[in-house]
C-alpha positions in Angstrom: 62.1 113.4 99.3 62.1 111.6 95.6 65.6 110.2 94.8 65.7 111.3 91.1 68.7 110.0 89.0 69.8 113.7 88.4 69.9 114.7 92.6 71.7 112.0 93.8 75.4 112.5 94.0 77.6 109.9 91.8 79.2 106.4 93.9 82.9 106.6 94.4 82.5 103.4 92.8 81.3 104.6 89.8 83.8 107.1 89.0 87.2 105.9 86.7 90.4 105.7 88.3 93.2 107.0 85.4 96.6 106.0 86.4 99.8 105.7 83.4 100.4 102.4 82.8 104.3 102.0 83.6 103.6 103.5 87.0 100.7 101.4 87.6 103.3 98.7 86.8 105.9 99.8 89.2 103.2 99.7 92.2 103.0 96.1 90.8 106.9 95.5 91.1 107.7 97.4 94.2 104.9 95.2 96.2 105.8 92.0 94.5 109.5 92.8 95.6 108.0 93.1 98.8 105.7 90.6 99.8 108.7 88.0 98.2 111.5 89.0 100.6 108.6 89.3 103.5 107.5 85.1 102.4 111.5 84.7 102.5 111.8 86.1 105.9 108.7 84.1 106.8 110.1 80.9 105.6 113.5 81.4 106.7 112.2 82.1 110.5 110.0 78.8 110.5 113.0 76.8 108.9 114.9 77.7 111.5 112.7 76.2 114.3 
């Protein structure tokens, strides 16, 4: 078995992810949102100890 450049198969790794910019940005928003009201919750339960 030789492991040739051309027989191997490419790395997921290698390969480029193309996503549209404003919907990468929403991703961005709608998880921010997120993890802030799940710290809130978080803070709110162990203020209230």
């Amino acid at each position: 078995m030789n492991n040739t450049p051309e027989m191997r198969k490419p790395s997921v790794w290698g390969m480029q992810v193309r996503a549209p910019f404003k919907k990468v940005i929403a991703f961005d928003l709608l998880f921010l949102g997120l993890g802030t009201m799940i710290g809130a919750g978080i803070l709110a339960a162990i203020l209230h100890l």
